[in-house]
C-alpha positions in Angstrom: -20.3 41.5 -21.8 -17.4 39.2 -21.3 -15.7 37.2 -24.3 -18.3 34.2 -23.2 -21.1 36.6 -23.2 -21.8 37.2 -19.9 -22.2 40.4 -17.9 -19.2 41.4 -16.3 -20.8 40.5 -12.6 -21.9 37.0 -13.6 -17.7 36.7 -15.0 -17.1 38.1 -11.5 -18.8 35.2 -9.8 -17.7 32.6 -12.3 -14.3 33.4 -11.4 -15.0 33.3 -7.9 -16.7 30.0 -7.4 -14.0 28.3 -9.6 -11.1 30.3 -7.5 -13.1 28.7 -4.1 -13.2 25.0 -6.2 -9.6 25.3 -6.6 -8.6 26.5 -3.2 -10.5 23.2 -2.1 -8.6 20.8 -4.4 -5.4 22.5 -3.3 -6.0 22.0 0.1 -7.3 18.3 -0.4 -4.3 17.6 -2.3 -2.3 19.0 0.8 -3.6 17.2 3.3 -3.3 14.0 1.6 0.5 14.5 1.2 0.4 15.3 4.8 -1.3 12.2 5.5 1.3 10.3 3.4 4.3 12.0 4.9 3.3 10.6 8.3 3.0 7.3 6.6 6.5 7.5 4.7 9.7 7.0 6.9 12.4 9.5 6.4 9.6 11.6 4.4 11.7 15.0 4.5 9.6 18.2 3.2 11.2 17.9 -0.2 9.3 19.0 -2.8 6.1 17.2 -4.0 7.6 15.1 -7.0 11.3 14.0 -4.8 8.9 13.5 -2.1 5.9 11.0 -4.9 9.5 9.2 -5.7 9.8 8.3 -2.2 6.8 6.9 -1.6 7.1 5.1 -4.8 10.4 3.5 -3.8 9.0 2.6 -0.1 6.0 1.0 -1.9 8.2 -0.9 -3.6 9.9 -2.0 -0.7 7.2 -2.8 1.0 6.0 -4.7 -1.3 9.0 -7.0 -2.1 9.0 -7.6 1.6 5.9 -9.2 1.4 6.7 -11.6 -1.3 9.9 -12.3 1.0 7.2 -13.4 4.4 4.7 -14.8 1.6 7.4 -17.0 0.4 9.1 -17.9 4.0 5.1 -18.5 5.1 4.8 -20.9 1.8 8.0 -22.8 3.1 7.1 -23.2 7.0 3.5 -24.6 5.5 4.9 -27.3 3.6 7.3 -27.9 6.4 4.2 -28.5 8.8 1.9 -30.5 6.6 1.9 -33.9 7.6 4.7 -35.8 5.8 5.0 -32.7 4.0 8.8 -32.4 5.3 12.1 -33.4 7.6 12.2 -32.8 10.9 15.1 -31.0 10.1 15.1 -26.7 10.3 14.4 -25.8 7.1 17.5 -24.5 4.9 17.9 -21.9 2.3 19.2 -22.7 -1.0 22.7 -23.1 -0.8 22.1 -25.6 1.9 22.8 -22.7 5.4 20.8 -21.8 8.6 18.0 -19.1 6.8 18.5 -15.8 8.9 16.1 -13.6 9.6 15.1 -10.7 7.8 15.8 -7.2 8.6 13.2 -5.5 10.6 10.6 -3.9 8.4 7.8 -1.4 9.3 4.8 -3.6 10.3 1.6 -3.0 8.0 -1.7 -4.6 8.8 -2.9 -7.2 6.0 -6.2 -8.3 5.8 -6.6 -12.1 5.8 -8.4 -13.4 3.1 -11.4 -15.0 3.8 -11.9 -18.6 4.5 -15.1 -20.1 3.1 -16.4 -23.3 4.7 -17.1 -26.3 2.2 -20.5 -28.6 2.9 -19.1 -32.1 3.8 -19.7 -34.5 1.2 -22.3 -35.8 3.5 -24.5 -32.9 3.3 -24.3 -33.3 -0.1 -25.7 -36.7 -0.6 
């Protein structure tokens, strides 16, 4: 028997199953980073930690340049309410023409869902 108590061929086929298990979360693990370097611009094969950083910087990016649209979104809405603003362009901050941003990867966002309200007839 083995230091667990087992017989040497059940140790045999212990080891062999979790060998397989492993071989399968290796190769999981792989393909995702495959996936994600097809995803990544500029996504060299560095090794797997320079090449996590990467991502995690290009998230980042990504991210900030959706606050940027979010924001410019935010300003042309109030611009386009009614009485909501000039009929002037509108300016940045210091009073300039706003230029346009740099062109970014485009990523599908989901719209959020618009729920219709009863009227306030249907109510009464």
């Amino acid at each position: 028997p083995d230091a667990a108590g087992r017989a040497p061929s059940q140790s045999n086929q212990y080891a062999s199953r979790h060998q397989a298990a492993e071989q399968r979360r290796r190769t999981r693990i792989n393909e995702r980073l495959d996936a994600l370097r097809t995803l990544v611009p500029h996504a060299e094969r560095a090794n797997t930690a320079c090449f996590l950083e990467e991502v995690i910087k290009y998230i980042i990016r990504l991210k900030d340049r959706n606050d940027q649209l979010e924001g410019a979104m935010d300003m042309l809405r109030a611009c386009n309410k009614p009485g909501g603003g000039s009929s002037a362009a509108p300016r940045a901050e210091d009073g300039s023409a706003p230029q346009a941003p740099p062109a970014q990867p485009k990523i599908h966002q989901p719209q959020p869902r618009q729920h219709k309200r009863p009227s306030k007839s249907g109510l009464q």
